[in-house]
C-alpha positions as CSV (number, residue, x, y, z in Angstrom):
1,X,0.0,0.0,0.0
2,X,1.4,3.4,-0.9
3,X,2.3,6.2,2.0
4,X,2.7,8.6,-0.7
5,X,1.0,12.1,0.5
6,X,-2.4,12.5,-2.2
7,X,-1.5,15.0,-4.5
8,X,-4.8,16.9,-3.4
9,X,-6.1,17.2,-0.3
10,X,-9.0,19.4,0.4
11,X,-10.1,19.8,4.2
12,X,-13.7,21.4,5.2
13,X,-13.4,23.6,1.8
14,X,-16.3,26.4,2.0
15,X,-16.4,28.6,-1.1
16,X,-19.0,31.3,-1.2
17,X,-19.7,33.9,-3.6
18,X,-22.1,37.1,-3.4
19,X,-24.7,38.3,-5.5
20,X,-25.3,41.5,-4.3
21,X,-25.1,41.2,-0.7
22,X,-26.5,37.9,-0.4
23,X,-23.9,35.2,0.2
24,X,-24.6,31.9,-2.1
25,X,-22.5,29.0,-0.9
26,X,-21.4,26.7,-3.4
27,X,-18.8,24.4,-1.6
28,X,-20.2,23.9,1.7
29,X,-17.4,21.6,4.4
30,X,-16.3,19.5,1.2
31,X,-13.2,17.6,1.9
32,X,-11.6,15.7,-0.6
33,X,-7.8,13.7,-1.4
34,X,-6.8,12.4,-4.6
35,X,-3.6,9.8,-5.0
36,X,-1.3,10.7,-7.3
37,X,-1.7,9.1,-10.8
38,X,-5.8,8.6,-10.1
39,X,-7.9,9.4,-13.3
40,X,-11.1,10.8,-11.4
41,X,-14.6,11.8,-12.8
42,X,-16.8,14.4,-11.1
43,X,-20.4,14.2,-11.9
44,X,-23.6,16.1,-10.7
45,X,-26.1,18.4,-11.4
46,X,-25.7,21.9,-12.9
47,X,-25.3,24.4,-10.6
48,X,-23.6,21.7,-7.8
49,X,-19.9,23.5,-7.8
50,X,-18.4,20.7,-10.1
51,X,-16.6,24.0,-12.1
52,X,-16.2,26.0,-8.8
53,X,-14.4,22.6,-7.4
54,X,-12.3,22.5,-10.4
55,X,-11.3,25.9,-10.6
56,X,-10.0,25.5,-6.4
57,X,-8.3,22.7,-7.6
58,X,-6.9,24.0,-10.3
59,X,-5.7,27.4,-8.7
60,X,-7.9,29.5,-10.5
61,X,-9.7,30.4,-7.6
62,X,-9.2,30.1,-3.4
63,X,-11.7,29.0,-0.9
64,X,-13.3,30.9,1.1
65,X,-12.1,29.3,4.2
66,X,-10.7,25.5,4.6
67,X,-7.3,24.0,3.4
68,X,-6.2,23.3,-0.1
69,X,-3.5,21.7,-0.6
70,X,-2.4,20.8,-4.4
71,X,0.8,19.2,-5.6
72,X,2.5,20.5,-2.2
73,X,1.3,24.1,-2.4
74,X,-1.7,25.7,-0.4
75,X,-3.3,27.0,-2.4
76,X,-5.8,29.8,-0.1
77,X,-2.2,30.9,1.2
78,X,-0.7,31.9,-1.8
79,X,-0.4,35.8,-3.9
80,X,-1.8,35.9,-7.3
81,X,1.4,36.1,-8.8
82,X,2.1,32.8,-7.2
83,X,-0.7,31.3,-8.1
84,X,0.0,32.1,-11.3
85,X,3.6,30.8,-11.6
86,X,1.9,27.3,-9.5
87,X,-0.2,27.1,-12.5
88,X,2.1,27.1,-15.0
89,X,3.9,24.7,-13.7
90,X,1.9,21.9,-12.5
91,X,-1.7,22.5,-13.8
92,X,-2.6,21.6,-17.7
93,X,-6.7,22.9,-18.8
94,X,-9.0,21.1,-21.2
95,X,-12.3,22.6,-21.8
96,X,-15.1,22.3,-23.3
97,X,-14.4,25.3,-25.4
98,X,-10.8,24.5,-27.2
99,X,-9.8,28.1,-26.7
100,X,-7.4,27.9,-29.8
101,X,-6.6,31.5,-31.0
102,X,-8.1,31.2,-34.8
103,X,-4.7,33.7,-36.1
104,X,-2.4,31.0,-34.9
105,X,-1.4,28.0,-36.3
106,X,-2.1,24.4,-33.9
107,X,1.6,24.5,-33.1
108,X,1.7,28.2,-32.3
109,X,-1.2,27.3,-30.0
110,X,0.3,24.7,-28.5
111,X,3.5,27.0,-27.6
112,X,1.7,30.1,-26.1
113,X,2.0,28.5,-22.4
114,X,5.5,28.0,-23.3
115,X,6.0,31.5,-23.6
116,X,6.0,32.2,-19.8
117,X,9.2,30.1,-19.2
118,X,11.7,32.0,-21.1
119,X,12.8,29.0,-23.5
120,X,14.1,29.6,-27.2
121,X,11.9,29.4,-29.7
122,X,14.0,26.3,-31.3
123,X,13.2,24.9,-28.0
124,X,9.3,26.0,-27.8
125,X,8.7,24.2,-31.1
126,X,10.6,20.9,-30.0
127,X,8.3,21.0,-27.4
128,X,5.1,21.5,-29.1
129,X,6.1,19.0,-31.6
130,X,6.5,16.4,-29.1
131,X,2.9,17.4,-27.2
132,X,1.3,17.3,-31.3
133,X,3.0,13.8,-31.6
134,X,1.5,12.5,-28.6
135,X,-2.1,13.3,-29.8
136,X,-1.7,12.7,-33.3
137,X,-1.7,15.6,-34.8
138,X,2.5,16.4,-35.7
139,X,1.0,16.2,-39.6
140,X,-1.4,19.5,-38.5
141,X,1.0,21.5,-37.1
142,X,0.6,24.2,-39.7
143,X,-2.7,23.6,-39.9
144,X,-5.0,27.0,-38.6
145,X,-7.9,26.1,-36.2
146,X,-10.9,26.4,-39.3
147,X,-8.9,23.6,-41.0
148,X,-9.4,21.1,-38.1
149,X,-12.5,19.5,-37.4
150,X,-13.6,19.5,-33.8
151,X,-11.8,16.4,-32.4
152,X,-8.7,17.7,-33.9
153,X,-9.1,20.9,-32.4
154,X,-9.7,19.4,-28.9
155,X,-6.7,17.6,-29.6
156,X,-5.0,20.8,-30.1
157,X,-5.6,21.8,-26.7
158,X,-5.3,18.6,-25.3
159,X,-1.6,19.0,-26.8
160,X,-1.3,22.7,-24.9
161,X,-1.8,21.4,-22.0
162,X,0.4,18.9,-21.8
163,X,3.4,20.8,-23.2
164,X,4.8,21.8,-20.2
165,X,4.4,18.5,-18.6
166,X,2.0,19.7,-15.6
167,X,1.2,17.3,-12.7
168,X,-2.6,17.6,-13.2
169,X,-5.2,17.6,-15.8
170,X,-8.3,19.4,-15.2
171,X,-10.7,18.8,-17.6
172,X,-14.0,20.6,-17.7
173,X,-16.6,18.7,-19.9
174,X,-13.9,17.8,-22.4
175,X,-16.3,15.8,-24.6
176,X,-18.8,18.3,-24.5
177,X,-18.9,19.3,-27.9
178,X,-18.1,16.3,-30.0
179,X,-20.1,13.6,-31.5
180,X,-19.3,10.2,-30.1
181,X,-16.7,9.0,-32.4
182,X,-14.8,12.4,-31.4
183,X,-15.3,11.8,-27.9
184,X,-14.2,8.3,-27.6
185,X,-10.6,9.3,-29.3
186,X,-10.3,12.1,-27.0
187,X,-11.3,10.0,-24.0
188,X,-8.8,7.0,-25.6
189,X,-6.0,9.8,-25.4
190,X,-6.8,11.0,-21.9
191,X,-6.5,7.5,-20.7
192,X,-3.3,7.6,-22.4
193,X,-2.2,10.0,-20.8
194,X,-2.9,8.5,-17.3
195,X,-1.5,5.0,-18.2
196,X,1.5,5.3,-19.7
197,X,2.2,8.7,-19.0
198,X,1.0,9.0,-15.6
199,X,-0.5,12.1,-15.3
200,X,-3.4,12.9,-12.8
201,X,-6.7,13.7,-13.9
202,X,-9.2,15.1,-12.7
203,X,-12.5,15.6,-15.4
204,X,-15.5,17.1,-14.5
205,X,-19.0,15.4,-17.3
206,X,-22.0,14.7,-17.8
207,X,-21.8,12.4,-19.7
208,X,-21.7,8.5,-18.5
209,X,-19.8,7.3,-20.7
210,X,-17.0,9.4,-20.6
211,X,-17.2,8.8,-16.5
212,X,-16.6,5.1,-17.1
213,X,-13.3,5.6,-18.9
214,X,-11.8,7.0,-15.5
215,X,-11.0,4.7,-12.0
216,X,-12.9,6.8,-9.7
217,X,-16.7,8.4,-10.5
218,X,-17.2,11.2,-7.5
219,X,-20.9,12.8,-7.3
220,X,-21.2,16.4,-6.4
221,X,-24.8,17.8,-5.0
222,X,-25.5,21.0,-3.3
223,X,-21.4,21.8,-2.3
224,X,-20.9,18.0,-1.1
225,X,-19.4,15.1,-1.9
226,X,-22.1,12.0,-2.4
């Protein structure tokens, strides 16, 4: 049995937000850990802080009180500009929305989070090779966005995330927007990806069958863990 410290561990998380002045909890004393190397789906209704969750997790947002601890940094405890260097190093986003900039080819994509680290561009481009290789795409890599179809595209951001070789996929209804042949290679890679490349992942769906492709299905209701 491993001793190995989960690579998130989320005690008593409360995360509220205002509208107006009235205070809307959406994480209400959720505590949660996740082993390193876990492939994990979060499922629940809309509206039952699967994205809020995500985004905590992620380091896109901080609780509002509770302790977050992700890949050995607490997260409520850290500065913006922290926050921001802890994402780029250890946090890789899929979304539903590929977010690909239309102007940019898929392998310029794939290098824009490169462009925080200071590398050479000879360097950048290795990289984003290597990510485009991994999803199958290194004959697209001078292909713009409106040439791809959808699955390609998602696999263009699928290759941006991994380029810097986070600790942790988040991926926020990945599947979303593609039919089910589309979905099924894009779930095929993201098991990949945990199996042989060993990458956490945590995916927030609705859908069922994407949830079957990971180890561990987590249900979400009303700010708690089911």
């Amino acid at each position: 049995m491993s001793t190995e410290s989960p690579i998130v561990s989320l005690k008593e998380i409360r995360k509220t937000f205002f509208r107006g002045k009235e205070p809307i909890t959406v994480l209400d004393g959720l505590s949660l850990e996740i082993p390193a190397g876990s492939f994990e789906a979060l499922m629940g209704p809309s509206g039952s802080g699967k994205s809020t969750l995500l985004n905590l997790i992620a380091g896109l947002d901080r609780p509002t009180s509770g302790s977050a601890m992700v890949a050995g940094a607490n997260i409520g405890k850290m500065s913006d500009g922290d926050l921001a260097k802890f994402r780029s190093g250890n946090i890789g986003f899929i979304f539903q929305a590929y977010n690909l900039l239309p102007v940019l080819t898929a392998q310029e994509n794939v290098e824009l989070p490169l462009l925080l680290h200071g590398l050479s561009s000879a360097e950048r481009k290795k990289r984003a090779q290597t990510a485009l290789r991994v999803v199958g795409l290194e004959d697209r890599s001078h292909h713009y966005p409106r040439q791809l179809s959808g699955g390609q595209e998602q696999r263009v951001a699928i290759a941006r995330a991994i380029v810097n070789d986070p600790t942790i996929i988040v991926a926020d209804e990945p599947t979303g927007d593609l039919d089910r042949k589309s979905a099924d290679e894009i779930l095929n890679l993201m098991d990949r990806l945990n199996k042989e490349f060993k990458k956490t992942i945590l995916m927030v769906t609705h859908d069922p069958a994407a949830a079957e492709r990971a180890t561990v299905t987590r249900k979400l209701d009303k700010g708690q863990l089911r």
